[in-house]
C-alpha positions in Angstrom: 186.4 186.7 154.0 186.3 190.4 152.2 189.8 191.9 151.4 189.9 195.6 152.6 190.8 198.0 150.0 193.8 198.8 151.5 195.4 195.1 151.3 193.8 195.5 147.8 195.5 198.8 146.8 198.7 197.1 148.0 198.1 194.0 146.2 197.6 196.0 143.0 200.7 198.4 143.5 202.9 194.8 144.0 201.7 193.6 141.0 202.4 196.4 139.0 206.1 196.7 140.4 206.3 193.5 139.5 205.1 193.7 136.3 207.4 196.7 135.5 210.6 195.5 136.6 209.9 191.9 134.9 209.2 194.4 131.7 212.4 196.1 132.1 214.9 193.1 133.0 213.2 190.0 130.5 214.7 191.6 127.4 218.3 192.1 128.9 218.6 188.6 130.4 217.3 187.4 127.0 220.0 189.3 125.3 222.7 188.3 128.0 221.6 184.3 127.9 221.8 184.1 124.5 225.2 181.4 123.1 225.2 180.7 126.8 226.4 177.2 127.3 224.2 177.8 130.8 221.4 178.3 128.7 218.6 175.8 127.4 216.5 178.0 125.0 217.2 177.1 121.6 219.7 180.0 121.0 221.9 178.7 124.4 224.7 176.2 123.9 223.6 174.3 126.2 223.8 171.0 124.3 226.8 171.7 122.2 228.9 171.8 125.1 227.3 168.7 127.2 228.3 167.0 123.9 231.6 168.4 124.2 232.5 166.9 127.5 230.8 163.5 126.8 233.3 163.4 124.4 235.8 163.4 126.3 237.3 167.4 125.2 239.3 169.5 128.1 236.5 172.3 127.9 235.7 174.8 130.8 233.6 178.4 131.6 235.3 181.7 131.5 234.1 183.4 133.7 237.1 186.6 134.1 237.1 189.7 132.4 240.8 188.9 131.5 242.2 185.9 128.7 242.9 183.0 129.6 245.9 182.5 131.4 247.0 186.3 131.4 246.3 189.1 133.8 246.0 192.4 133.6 249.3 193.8 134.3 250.5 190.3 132.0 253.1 191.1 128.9 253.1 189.3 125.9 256.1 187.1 127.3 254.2 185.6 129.6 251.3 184.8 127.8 250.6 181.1 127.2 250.0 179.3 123.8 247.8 176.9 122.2 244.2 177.8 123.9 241.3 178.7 122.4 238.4 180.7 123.3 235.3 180.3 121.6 233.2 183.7 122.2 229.1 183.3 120.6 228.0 187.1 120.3 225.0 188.9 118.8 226.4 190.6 116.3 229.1 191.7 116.5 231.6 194.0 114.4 233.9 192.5 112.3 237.1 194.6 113.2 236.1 194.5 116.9 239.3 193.3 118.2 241.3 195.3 121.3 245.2 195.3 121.2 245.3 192.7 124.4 243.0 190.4 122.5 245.5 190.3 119.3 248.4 190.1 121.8 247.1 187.3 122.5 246.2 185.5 119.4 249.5 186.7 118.1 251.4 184.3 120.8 249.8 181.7 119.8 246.2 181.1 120.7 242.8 181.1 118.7 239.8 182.9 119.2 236.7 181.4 117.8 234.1 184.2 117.1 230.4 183.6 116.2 227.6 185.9 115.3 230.2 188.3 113.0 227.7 190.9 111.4 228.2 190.7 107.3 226.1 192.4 104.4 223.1 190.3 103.7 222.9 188.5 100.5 220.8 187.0 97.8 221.5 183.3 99.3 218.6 181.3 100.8 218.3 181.9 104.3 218.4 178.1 105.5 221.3 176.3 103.1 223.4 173.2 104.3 226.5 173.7 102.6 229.2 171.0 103.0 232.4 170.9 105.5 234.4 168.6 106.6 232.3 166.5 109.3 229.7 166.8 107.2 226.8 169.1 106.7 226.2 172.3 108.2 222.8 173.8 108.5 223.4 177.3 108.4 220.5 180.1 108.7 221.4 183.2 107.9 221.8 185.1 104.4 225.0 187.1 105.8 228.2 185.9 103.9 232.1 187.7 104.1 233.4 188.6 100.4 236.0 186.4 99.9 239.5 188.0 101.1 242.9 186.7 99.3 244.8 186.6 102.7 241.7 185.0 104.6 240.8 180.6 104.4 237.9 180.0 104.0 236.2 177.0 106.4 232.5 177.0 105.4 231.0 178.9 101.8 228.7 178.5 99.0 228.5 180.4 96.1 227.6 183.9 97.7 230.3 184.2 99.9 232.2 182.8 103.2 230.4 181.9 106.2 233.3 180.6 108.3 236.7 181.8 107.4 239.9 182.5 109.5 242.9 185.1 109.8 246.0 184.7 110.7 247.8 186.8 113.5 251.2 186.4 114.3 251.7 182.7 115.7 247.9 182.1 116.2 244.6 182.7 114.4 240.8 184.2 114.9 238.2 182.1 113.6 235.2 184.4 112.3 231.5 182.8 111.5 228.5 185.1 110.6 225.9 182.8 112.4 225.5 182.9 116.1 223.9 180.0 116.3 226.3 177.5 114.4 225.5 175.0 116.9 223.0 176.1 118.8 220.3 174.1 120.9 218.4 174.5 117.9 220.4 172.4 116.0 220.4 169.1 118.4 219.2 166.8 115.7 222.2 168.5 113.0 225.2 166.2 114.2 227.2 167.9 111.0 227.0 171.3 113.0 228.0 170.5 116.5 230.9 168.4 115.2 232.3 171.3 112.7 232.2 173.5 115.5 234.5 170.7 118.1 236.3 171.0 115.0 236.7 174.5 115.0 238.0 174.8 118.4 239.9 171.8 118.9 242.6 171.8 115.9 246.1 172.9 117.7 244.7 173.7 121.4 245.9 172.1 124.5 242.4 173.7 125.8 239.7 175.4 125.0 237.6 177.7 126.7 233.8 179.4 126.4 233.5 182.8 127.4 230.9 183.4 129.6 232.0 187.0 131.1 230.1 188.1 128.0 226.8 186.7 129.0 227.2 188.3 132.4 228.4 185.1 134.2 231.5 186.2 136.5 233.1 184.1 139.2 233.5 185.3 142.7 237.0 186.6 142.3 236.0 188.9 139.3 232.8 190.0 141.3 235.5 191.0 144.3 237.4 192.6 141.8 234.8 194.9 140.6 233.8 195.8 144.1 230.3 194.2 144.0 231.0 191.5 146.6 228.9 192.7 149.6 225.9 195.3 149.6 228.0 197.6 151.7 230.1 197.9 148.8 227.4 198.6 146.5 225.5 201.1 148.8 229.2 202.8 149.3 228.8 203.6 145.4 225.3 204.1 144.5 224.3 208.3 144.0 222.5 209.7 146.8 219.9 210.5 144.5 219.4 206.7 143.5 218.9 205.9 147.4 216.6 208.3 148.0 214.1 207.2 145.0 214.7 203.6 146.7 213.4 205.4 150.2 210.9 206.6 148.9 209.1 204.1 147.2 209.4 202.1 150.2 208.0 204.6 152.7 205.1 204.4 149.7 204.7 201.0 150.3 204.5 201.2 153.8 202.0 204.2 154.0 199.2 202.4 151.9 199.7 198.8 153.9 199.1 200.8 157.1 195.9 203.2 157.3 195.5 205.0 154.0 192.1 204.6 152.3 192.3 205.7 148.6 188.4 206.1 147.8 185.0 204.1 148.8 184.4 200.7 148.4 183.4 199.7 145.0 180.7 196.5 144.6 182.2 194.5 142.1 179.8 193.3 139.1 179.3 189.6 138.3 181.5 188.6 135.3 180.0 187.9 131.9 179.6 184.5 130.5 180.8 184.1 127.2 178.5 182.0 125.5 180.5 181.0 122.7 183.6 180.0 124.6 181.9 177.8 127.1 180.4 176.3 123.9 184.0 176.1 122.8 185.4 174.2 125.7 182.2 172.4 126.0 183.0 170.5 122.3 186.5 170.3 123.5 185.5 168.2 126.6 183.6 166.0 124.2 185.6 165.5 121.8 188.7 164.8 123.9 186.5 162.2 125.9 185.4 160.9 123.0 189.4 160.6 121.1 187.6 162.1 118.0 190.8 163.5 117.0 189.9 162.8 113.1 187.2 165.5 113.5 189.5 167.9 114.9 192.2 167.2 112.3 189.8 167.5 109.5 188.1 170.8 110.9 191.2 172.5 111.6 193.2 171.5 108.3 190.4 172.8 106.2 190.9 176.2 108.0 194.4 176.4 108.2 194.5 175.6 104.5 192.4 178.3 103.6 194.3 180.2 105.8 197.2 179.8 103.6 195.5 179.8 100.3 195.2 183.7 101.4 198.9 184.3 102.2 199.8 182.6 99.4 196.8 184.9 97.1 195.3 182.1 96.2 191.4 182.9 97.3 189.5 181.2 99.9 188.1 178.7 97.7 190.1 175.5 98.5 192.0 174.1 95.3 193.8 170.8 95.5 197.0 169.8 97.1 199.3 169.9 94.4 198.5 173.5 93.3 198.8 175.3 96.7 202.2 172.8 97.2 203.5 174.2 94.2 202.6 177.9 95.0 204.0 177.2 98.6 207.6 176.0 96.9 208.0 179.2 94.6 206.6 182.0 97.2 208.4 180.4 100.2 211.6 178.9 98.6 210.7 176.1 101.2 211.1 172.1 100.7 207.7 170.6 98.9 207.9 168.1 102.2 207.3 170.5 104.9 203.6 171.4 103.6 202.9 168.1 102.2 203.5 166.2 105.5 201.0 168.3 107.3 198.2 167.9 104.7 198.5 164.5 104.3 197.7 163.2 107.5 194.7 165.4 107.6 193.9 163.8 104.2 193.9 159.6 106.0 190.8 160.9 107.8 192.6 158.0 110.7 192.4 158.2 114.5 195.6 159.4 116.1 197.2 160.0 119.3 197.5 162.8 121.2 200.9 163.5 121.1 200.9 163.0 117.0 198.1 165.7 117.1 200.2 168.0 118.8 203.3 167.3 116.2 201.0 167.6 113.7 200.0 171.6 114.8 203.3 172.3 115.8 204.2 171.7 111.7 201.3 174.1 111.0 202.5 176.7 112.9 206.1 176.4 111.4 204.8 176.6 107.9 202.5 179.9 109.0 205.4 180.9 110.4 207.5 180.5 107.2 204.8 181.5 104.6 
């Protein structure tokens, strides 16, 4: 059955509002999820706070614009002690506090800050210093000068990573990582306990802040007046309605009658010879579990690959030279690159699922070279 072009022009002109508005939305929520504890991606907290309340620790969402436990119209009498609030930012400035916010620390109460914008340093950007619990894996090359009137939680040699400041009766907990312990860092047990650490010591409970990634319960969505579209309508310009009409009364003209031009015959597509060939081989080999083939044919590329990224020509050399020249251009562990070209050096059947490990390393050392 042929589609008429008018169900066509309207299929187009959904697709392209789709399109535009998934264009113009993905990179705010991406921003807004990110050191959610709602959020699975491997900058979300996800994990860390599952791990947090299999443990057994009094933690819940905030979801209000106010503190915990004040209110708007609240004075500093009445605000409560010994909570803490772990916010997980961007970056964030480091004198970014408001006057309620110190009010509040200054009774008594801890706020735990990640993702504090420092100056970058000469330090290596993946390190594992040593706390506490254990070690950290920490990415980042931002450190904090070390302050006289500031303890220090978490350093190395160039500087403070995790340090806190006194304020009155309570305390602000600064760290220049967002992603202290992120999903990312599932298999780092040293990180996820420094930061229960963190937030635990002195707090009758703690709290994640979750107004920040755009997460509000129903009584702060009443109290900003979006609770009904009526509501919304009642404070949108006039100007922003009529676009909204008229894009609509666009839509409906072109699914009704309009025809925008003759009928065009459509051509036959091209077959690309070389990718059928491709998938072809692929078929084969996959029936055949020749996976030694495709781990020798693809090594010897991707090493030549990096032979070239690393200046190294495109002659191949052997595996302790380009190992070496991998350490002292990358900074990287020796393990990372060896691990990948020795299994394609046993010339051994393996399973799919090793395969798949085994280009997932490639493309982290690509990735990292």
């Amino acid at each position: 059955m042929k589609l008429t072009q008018r169900y066509l022009w309207l299929a187009a002109l959904t697709v392209a509002v789709i399109i535009l508005l998934t264009l113009m939305a993905a990179p705010l929520a991406t921003k807004l999820s990110s050191g959610s504890t709602y959020s699975r991606a491997p900058d979300g907290y996800g994990a860390w706070y599952a791990f947090m309340a299999k443990r057994g620790t009094p933690i819940e969402r905030w979801q209000k614009p106010d503190l915990p436990g004040v209110k708007s119209q609240a004075s500093q009498s009445k605000i409560p002690n010994s909570m803490t609030l772990l916010r997980v930012h961007n970056q964030l400035d480091y004198d970014s506090l408001y006057y309620r916010e110190r009010e509040w620390v200054e009774a008594g109460n801890k706020l735990v800050m990640l993702g504090v914008r420092q100056p970058v340093t000469e330090a290596n950007f993946s390190t594992v210093p040593e706390s506490q619990t254990g070690k950290v894996k920490i990415e980042t090359r931002r450190r904090r000068q070390f302050q006289a009137k500031e303890e220090i939680r978490l350093a190395d040699r160039f500087g403070a990573i995790v340090w806190e400041q006194k304020l009155g009766k309570g305390k602000v907990i600064y760290a220049t990582t967002p992603h202290l312990a992120a999903n990312a860092y599932q298999d780092e047990p040293g990180n996820y306990k420094f930061l229960a650490q963190l937030v635990s010591e002195g707090s009758k409970s703690i709290f994640v802040d979750e107004y920040i990634h755009g997460y509000k319960d129903k009584e702060a969505i009443v109290a900003e007046g979006k609770d009904s579209w009526i509501t919304y309508l009642a404070k949108t310009p006039l100007v922003s309605i009529f676009v909204q009409a008229g894009v609509i009364l666009l839509v409906l003209v072109l699914a009704n009658n309009r025809r925008l031009g003759q009928p065009v015959t459509l051509a036959s597509p091209t077959v690309d010879n070389s990718e059928a060939y491709i998938q072809a081989l692929a078929g084969v080999l996959q029936k055949a579990n020749s996976s030694e083939f495709v781990v020798e044919a693809i090594g010897k590329e991707e090493q030549i690959q990096l032979q070239k990224a690393l200046g190294l020509g495109t002659t191949p050399i052997d595996r302790e030279t380009l190992i070496n020249a991998w350490v002292q251009q990358t900074g990287r562990p020796a393990a990372e690159l060896q691990q990948v070209l020795e299994l394609q050096s046993t010339k051994r059947r393996i399973s799919e699922q090793e395969l798949l490990s085994w280009l997932g390393k490639w493309q982290r050392v690509n990735q990292l070279r």
